[in-house]
ZADO-1210 file (C-alpha; in nm, 4 decimals, padded with zeros to 6 digits):
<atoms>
<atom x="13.8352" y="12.9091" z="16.7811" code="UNK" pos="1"/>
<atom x="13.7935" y="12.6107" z="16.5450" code="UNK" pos="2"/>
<atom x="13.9309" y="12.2764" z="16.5464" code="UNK" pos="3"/>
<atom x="14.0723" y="12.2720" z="16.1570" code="UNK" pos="4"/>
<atom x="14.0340" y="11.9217" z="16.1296" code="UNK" pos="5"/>
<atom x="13.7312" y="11.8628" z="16.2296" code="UNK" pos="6"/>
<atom x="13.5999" y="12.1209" z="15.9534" code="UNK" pos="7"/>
<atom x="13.7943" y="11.9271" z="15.7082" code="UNK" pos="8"/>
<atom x="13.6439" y="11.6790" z="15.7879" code="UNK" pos="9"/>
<atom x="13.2924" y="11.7755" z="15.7648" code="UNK" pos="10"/>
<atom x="13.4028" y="11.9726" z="15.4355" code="UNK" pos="11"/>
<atom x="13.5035" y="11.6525" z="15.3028" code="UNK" pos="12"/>
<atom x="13.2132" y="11.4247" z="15.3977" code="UNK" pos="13"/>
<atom x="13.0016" y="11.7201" z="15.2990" code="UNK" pos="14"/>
<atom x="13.1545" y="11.6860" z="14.9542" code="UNK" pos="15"/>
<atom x="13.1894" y="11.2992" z="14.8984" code="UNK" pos="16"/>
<atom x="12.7994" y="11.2843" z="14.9939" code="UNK" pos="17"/>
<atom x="12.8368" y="11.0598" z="15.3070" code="UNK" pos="18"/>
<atom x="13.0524" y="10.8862" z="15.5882" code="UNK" pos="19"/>
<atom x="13.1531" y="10.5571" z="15.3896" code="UNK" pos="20"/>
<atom x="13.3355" y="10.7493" z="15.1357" code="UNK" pos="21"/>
<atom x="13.4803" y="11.0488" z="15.3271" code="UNK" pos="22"/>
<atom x="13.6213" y="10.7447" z="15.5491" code="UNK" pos="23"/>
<atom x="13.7803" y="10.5652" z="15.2518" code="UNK" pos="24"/>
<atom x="13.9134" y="10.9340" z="15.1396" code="UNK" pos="25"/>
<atom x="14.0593" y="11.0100" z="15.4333" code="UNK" pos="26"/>
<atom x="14.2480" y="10.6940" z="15.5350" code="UNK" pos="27"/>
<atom x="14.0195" y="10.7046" z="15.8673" code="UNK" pos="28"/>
<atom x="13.7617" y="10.4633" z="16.0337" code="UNK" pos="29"/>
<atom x="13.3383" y="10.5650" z="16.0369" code="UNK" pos="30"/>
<atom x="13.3123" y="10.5522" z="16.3283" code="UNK" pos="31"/>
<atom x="13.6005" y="10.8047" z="16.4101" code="UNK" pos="32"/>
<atom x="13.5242" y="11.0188" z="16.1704" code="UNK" pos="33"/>
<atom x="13.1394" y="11.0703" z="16.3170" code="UNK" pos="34"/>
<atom x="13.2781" y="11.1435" z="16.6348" code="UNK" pos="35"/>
<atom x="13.5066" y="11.4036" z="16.5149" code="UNK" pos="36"/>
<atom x="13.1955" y="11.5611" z="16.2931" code="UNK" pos="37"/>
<atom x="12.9817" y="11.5052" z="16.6011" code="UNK" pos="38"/>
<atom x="13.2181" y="11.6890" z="16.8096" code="UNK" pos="39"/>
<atom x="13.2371" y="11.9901" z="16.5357" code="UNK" pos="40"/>
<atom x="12.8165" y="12.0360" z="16.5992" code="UNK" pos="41"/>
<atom x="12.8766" y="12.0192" z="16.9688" code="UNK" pos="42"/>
<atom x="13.1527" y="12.3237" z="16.9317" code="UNK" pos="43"/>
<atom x="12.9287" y="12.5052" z="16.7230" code="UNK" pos="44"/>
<atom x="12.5953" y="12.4208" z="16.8774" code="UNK" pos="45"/>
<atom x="12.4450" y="12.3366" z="16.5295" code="UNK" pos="46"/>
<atom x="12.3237" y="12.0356" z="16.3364" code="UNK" pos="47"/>
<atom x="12.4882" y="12.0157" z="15.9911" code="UNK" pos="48"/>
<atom x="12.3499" y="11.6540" z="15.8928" code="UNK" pos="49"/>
<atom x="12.0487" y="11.4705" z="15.8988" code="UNK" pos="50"/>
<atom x="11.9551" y="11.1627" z="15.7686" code="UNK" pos="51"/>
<atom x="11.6401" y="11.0998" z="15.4787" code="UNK" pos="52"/>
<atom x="11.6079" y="10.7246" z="15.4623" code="UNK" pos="53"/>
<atom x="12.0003" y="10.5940" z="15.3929" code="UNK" pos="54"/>
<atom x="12.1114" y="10.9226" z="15.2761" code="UNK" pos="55"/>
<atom x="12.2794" y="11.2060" z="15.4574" code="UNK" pos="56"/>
<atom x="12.1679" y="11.5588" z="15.3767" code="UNK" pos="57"/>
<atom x="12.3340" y="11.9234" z="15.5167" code="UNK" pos="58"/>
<atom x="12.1090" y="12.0899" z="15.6628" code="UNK" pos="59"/>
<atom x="12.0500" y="12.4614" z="15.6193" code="UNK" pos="60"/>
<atom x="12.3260" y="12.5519" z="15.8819" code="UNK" pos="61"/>
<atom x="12.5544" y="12.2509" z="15.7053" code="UNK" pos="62"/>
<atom x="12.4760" y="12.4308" z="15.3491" code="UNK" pos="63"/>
<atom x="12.6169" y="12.7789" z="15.5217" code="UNK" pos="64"/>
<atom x="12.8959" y="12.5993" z="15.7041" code="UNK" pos="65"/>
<atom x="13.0156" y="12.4052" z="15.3847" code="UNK" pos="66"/>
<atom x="12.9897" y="12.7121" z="15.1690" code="UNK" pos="67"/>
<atom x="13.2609" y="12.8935" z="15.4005" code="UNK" pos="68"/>
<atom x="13.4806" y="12.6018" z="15.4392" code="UNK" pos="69"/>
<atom x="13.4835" y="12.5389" z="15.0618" code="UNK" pos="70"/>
<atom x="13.6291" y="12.9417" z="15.0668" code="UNK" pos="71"/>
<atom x="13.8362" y="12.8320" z="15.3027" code="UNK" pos="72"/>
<atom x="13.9953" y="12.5053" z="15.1753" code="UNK" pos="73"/>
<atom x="14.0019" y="12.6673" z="14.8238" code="UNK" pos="74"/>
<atom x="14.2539" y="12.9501" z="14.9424" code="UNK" pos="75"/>
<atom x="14.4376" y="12.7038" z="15.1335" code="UNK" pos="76"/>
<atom x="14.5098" y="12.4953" z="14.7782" code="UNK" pos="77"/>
<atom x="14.5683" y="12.7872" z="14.6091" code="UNK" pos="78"/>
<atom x="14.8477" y="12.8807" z="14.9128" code="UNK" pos="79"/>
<atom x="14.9990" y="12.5191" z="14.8743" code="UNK" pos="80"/>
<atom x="14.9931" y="12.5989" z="14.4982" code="UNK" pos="81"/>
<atom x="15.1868" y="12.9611" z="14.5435" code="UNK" pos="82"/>
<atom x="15.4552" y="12.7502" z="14.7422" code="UNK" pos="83"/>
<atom x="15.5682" y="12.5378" z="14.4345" code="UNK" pos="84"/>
<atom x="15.8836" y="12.6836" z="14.2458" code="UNK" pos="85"/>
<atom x="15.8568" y="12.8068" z="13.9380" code="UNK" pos="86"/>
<atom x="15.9522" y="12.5258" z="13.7492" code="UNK" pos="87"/>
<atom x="15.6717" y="12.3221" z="13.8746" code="UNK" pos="88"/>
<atom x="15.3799" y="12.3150" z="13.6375" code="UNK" pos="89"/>
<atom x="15.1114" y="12.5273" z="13.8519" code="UNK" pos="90"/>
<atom x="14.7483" y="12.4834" z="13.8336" code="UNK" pos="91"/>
<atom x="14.4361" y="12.7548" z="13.7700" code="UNK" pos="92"/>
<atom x="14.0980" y="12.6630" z="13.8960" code="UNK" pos="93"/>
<atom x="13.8392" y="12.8794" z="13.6925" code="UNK" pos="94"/>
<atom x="13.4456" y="12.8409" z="13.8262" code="UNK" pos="95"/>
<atom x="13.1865" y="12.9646" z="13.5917" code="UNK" pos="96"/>
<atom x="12.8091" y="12.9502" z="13.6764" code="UNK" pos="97"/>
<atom x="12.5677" y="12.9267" z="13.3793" code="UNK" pos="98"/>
<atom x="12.2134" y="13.0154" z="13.3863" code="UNK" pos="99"/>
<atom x="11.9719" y="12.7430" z="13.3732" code="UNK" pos="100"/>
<atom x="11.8457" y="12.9403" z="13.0550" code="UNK" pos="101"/>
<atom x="12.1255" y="12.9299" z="12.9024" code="UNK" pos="102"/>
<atom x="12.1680" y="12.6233" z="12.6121" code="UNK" pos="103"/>
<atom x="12.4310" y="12.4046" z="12.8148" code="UNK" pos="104"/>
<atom x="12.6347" y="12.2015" z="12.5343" code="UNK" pos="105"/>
<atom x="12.6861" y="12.5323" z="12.3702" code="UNK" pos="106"/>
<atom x="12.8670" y="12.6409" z="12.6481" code="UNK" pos="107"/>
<atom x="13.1153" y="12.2770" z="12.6257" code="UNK" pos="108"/>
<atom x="13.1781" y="12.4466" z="12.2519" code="UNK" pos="109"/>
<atom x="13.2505" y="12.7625" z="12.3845" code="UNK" pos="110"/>
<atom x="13.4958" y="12.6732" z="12.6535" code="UNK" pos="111"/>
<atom x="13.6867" y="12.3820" z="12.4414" code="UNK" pos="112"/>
<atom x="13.8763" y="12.6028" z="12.2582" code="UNK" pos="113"/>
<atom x="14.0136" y="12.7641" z="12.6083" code="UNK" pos="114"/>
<atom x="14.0386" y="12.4073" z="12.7951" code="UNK" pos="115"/>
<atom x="14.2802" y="12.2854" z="12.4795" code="UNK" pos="116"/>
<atom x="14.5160" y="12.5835" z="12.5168" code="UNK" pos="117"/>
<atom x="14.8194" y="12.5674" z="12.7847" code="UNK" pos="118"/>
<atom x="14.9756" y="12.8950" z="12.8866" code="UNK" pos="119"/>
<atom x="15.3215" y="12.9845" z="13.0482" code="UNK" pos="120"/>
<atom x="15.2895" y="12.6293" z="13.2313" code="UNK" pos="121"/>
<atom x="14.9702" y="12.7025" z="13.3898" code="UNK" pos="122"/>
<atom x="14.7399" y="12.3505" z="13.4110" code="UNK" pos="123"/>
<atom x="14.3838" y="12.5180" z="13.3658" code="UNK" pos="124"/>
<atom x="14.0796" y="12.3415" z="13.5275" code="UNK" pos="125"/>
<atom x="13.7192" y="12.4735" z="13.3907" code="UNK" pos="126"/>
<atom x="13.4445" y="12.3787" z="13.6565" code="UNK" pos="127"/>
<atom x="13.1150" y="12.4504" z="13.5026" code="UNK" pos="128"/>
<atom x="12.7180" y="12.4547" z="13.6957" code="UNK" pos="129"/>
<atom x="12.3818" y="12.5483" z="13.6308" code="UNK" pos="130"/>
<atom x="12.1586" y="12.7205" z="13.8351" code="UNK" pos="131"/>
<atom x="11.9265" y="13.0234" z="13.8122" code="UNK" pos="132"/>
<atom x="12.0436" y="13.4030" z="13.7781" code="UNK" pos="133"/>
<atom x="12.0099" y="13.4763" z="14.1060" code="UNK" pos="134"/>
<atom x="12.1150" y="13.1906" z="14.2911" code="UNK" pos="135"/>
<atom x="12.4591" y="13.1997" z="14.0671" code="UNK" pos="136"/>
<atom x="12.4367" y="13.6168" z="14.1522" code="UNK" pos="137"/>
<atom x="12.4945" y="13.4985" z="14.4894" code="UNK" pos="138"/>
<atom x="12.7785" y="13.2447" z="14.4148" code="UNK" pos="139"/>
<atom x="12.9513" y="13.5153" z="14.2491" code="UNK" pos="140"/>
<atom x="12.9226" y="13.7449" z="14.5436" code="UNK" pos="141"/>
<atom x="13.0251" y="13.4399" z="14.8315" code="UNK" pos="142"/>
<atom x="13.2872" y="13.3821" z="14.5936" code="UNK" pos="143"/>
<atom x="13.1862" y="12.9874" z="14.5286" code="UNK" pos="144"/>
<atom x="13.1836" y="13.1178" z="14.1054" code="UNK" pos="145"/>
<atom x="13.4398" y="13.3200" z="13.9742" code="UNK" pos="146"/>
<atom x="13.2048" y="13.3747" z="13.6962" code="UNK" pos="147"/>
<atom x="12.8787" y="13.3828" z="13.5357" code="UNK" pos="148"/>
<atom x="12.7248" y="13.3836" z="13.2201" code="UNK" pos="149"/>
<atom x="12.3658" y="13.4677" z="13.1875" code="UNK" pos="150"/>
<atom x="12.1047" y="13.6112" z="12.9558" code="UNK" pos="151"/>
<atom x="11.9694" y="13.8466" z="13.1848" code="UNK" pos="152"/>
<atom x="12.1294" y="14.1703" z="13.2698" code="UNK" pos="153"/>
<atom x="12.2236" y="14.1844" z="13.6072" code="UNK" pos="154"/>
<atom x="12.2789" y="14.5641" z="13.7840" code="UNK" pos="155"/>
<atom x="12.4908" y="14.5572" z="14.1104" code="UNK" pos="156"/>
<atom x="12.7517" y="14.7813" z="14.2204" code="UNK" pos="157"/>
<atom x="12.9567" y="14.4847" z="14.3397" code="UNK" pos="158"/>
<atom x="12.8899" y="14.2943" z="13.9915" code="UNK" pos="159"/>
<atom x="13.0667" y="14.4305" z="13.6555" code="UNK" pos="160"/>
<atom x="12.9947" y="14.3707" z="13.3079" code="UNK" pos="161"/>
<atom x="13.3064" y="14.1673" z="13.1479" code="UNK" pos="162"/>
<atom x="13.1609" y="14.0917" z="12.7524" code="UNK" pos="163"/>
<atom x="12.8241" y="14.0692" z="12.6099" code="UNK" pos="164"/>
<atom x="12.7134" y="13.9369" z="12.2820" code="UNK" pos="165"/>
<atom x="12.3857" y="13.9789" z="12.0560" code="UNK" pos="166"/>
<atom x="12.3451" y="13.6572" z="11.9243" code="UNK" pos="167"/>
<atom x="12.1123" y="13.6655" z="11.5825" code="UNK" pos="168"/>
<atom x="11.7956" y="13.4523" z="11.6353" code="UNK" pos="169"/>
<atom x="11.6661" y="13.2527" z="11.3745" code="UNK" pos="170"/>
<atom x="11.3965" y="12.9995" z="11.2273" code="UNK" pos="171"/>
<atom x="11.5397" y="12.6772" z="11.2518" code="UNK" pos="172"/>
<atom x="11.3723" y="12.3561" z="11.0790" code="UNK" pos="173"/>
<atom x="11.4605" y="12.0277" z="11.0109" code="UNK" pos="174"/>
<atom x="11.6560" y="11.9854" z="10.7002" code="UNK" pos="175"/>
<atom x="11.5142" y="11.6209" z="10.6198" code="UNK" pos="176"/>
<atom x="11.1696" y="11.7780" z="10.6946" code="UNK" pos="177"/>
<atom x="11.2001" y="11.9915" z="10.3847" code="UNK" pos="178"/>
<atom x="11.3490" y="11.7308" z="10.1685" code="UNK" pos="179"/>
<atom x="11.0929" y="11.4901" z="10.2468" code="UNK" pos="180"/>
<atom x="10.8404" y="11.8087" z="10.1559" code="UNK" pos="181"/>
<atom x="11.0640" y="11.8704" z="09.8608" code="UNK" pos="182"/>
<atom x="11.0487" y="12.2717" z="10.0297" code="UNK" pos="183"/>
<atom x="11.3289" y="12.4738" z="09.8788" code="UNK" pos="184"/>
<atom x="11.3954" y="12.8138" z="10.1106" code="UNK" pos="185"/>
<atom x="11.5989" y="13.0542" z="10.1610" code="UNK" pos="186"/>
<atom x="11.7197" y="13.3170" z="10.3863" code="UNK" pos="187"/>
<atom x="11.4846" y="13.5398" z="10.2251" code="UNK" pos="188"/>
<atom x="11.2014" y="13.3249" z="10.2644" code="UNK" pos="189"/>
<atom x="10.9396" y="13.5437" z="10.4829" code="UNK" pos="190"/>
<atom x="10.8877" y="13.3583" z="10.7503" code="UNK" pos="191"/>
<atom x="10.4989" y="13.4112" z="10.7737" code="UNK" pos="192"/>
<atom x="10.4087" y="13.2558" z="10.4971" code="UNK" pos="193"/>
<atom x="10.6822" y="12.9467" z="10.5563" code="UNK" pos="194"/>
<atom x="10.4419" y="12.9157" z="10.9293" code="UNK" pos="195"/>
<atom x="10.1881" y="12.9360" z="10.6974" code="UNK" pos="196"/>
<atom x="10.2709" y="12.6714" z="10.5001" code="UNK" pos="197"/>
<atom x="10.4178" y="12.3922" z="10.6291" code="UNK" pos="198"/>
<atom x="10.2325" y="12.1105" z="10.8554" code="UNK" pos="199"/>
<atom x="10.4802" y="12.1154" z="11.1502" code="UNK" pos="200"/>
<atom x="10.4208" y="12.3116" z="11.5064" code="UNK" pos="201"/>
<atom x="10.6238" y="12.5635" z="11.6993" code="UNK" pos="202"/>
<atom x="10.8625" y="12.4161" z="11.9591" code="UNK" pos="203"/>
<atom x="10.8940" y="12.6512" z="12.1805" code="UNK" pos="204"/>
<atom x="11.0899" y="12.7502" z="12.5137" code="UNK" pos="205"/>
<atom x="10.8677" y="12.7429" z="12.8152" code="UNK" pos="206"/>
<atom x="10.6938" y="13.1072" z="12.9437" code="UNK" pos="207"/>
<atom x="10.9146" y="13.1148" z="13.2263" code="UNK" pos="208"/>
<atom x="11.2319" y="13.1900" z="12.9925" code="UNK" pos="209"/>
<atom x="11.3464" y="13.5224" z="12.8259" code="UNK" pos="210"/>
<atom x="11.3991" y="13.3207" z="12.4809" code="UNK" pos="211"/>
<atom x="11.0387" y="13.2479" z="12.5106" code="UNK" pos="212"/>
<atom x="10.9156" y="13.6313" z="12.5944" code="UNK" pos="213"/>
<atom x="11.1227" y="13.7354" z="12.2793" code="UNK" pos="214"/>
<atom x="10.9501" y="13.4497" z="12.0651" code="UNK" pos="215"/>
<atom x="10.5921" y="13.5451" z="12.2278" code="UNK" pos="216"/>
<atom x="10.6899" y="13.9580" z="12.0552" code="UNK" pos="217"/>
<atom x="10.8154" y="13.8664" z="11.7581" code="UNK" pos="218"/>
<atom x="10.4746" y="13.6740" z="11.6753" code="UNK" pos="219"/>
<atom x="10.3100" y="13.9681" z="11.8024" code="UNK" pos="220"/>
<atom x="10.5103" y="14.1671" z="11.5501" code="UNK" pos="221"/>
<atom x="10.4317" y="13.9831" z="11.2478" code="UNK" pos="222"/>
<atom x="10.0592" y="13.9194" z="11.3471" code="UNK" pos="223"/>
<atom x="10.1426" y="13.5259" z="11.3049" code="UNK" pos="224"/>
<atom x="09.9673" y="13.2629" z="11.4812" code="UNK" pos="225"/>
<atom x="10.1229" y="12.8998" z="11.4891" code="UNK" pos="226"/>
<atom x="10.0388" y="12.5787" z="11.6982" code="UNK" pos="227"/>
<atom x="10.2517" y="12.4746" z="11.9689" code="UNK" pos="228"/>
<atom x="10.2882" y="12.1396" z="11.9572" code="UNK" pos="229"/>
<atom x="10.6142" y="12.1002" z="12.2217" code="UNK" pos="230"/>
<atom x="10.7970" y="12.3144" z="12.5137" code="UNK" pos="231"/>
<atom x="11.0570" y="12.2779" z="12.7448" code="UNK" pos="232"/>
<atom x="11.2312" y="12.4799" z="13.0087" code="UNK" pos="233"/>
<atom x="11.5149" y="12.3138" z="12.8890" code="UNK" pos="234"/>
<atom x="11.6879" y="12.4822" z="12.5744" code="UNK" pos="235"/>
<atom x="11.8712" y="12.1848" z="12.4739" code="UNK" pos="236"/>
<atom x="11.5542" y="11.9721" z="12.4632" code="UNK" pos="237"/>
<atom x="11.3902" y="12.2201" z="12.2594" code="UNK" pos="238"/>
<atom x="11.6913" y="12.2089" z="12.0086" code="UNK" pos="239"/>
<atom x="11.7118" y="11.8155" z="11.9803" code="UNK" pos="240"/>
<atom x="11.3215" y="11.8435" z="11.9266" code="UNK" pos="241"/>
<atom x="11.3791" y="12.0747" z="11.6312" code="UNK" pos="242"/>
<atom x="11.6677" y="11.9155" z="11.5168" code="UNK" pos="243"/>
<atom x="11.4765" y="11.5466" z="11.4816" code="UNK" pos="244"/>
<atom x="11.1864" y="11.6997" z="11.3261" code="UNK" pos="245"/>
<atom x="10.8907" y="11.7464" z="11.5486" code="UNK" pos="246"/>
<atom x="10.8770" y="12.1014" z="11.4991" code="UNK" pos="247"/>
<atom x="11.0055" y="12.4233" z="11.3965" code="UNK" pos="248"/>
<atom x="11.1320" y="12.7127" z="11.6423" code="UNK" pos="249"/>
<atom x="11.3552" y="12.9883" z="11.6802" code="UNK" pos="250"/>
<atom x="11.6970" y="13.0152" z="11.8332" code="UNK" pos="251"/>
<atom x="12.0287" y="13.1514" z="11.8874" code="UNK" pos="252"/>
<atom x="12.2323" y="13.0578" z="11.5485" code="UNK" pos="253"/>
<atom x="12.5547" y="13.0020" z="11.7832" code="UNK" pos="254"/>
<atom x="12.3116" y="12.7458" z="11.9671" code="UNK" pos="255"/>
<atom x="12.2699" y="12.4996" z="11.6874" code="UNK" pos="256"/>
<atom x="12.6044" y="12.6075" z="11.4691" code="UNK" pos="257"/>
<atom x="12.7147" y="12.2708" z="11.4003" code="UNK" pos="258"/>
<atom x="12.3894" y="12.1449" z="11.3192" code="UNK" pos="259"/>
<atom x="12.3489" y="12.4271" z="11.0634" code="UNK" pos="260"/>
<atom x="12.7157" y="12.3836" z="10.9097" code="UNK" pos="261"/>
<atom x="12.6678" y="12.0378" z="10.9028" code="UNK" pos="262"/>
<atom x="12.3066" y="12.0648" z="10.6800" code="UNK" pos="263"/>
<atom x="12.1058" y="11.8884" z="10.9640" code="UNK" pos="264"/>
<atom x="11.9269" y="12.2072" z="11.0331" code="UNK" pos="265"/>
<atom x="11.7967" y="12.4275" z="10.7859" code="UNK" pos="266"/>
<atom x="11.7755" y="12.8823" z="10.8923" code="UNK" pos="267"/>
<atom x="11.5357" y="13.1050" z="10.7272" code="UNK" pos="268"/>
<atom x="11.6043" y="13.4629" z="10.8090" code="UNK" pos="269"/>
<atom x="11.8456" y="13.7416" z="10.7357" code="UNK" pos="270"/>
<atom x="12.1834" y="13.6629" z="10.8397" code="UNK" pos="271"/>
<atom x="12.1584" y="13.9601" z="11.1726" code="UNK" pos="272"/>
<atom x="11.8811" y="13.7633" z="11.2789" code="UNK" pos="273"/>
<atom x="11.5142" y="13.8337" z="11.3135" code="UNK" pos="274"/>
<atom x="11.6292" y="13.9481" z="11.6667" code="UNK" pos="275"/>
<atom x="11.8945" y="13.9871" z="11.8990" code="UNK" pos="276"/>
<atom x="11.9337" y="13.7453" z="12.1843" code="UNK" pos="277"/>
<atom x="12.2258" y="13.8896" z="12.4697" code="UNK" pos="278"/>
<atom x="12.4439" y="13.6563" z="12.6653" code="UNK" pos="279"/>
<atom x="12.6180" y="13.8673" z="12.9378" code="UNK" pos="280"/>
<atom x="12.9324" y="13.7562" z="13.0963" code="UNK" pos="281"/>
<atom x="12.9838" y="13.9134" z="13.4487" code="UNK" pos="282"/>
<atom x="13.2310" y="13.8879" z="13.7122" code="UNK" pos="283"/>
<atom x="13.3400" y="14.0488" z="14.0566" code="UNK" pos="284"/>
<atom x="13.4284" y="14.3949" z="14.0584" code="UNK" pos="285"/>
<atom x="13.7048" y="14.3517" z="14.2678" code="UNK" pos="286"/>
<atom x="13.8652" y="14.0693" z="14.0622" code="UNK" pos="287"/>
<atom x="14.1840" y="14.1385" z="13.8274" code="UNK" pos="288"/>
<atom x="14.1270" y="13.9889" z="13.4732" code="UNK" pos="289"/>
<atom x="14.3921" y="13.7487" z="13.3695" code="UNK" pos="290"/>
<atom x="14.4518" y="13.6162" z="13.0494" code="UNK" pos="291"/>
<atom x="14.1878" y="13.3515" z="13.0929" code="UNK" pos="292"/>
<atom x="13.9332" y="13.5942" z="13.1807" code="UNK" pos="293"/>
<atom x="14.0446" y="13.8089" z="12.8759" code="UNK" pos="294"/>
<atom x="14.0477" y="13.5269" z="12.6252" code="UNK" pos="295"/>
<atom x="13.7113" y="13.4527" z="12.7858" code="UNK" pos="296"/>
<atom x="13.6114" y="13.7758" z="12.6419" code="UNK" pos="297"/>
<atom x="13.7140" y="13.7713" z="12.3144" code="UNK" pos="298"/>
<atom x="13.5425" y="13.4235" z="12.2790" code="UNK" pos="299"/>
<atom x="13.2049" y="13.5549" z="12.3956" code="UNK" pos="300"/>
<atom x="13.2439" y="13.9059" z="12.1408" code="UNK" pos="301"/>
<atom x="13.2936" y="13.6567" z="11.8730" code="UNK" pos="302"/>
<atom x="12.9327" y="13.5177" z="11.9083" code="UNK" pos="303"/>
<atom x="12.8132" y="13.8326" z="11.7243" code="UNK" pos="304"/>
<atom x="13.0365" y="13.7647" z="11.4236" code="UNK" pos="305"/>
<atom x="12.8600" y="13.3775" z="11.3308" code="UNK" pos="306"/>
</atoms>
């Protein structure tokens, strides 16, 4: 029905992000190589490229047709890789999509400890992407994630709950900010009067996120008002903008752990947090858990325990 090759090749230049380098990769001339992907439209009656100024784009039919050969090529590697003997060192691809709400370098912390260990000769490969909830959901279903990590429930009978974990939330503030105040605090410090009292603004997530919604109840909790003076829709940005002192805000203690060990960044707050914020961890239902998966697991559980 399909000429292999020529979806190889489109999968390729699809991947490589144009002609000139899919060439080089595959040891073939341009030329050649757009009349094979030529030919693969013709077969198919579709257009999968178009050109915007000197680039070359898919186009919605390419974006379908690369999704299923990426399937495809993927189980053919992982065939190739069941053919190896046993004493060759074999290799474990693991894909995990992250919310776009979700703080990202956290997540290089969280996976380190998992990339550094080697099990019964298995070479693990983490490939990590960002994207929102439900555009990952549907990577996970098409089979493009393996998993995904989100802080938004998700409720699907094809989707299943793997680990969650209630992260504490608390006030965060520069550490040089209070010794240039000469502020001493503590955990017990209420945190209305420390709003109260100091000079800086709230840096704050932007309305679109859940971290955001939480903040936005809290204040309506405590009857607090407080100036925002920065947001982002980006949690890291609204970390480093804490962390250099332009503000004060609230977040996940596992977010900002080393900068708290370390004594950049000062937490008021009891030690469960002023509130609980949940990073799920979901996967197929169909899917068997290996030991990755499970490890996985135990790392996320341990968030609760910082």
């Amino acid at each position: 029905m399909f000429n292999y090759n020529h979806l190889y090749y489109f999968y390729v230049t699809a991947r490589l992000g144009g002609v000139s380098n899919a060439a080089k990769y595959l040891h073939i001339s341009q030329p050649s190589l757009s009349s094979q992907i030529k030919v693969l439209e013709s077969s198919i009656d579709q257009k999968l490229f178009e050109k915007r100024g000197r680039n070359l784009h898919l186009t919605p039919e390419g974006e379908r047709t690369f999704a299923y050969c990426k399937k495809m090529f993927d189980v053919a590697a992982d065939f190739a890789e069941s053919l190896k003997s046993p004493t060759e060192k074999q290799s474990q691809r693991i894909r995990i999509g992250v919310s776009d709400q979700v703080e990202r370098p956290f997540i290089a912390d969280l996976l380190a400890p998992l990339i550094r260990e080697q099990r019964r000769a298995v070479e693990k490969t983490f490939f990590v992407s960002s994207a929102p909830s439900d555009a990952l959901l549907t990577q996970l279903r098409s089979r493009e994630i393996d998993l995904l990590l989100t802080n938004k429930p998700i409720y699907a009978d094809d989707v299943t709950e793997l680990a969650t974990a209630e992260m504490p939330v608390n006030l965060m503030v520069s550490t040089k900010n209070l010794k240039e105040r000469k502020m001493r605090i503590s955990r017990n410090t209420s945190a209305v009067d420390f709003l109260a009292a100091v000079p800086w603004g709230l840096i704050i997530p932007s309305y679109k996120m859940k971290l955001r919604h939480e903040t936005d109840l809290f204040f309506q909790d405590i009857r607090a008002r407080k100036k925002v003076v920065f947001e982002s829709d980006i949690i890291s940005v609204v970390g480093r903008a804490i962390v250099d002192g332009a503000g004060v805000g609230f977040l996940p203690v596992p977010y900002v752990m080393d900068e708290v060990s370390s004594g950049i960044l000062t937490l008021l707050g009891p030690k469960a947090g002023y509130w609980k914020h949940t990073l799920y961890l979901l996967g197929r239902k169909d899917e068997k858990e290996d030991e990755t998966i499970q490890d996985l697991k135990k790392t996320i559980k341990r968030l609760e325990k910082i």
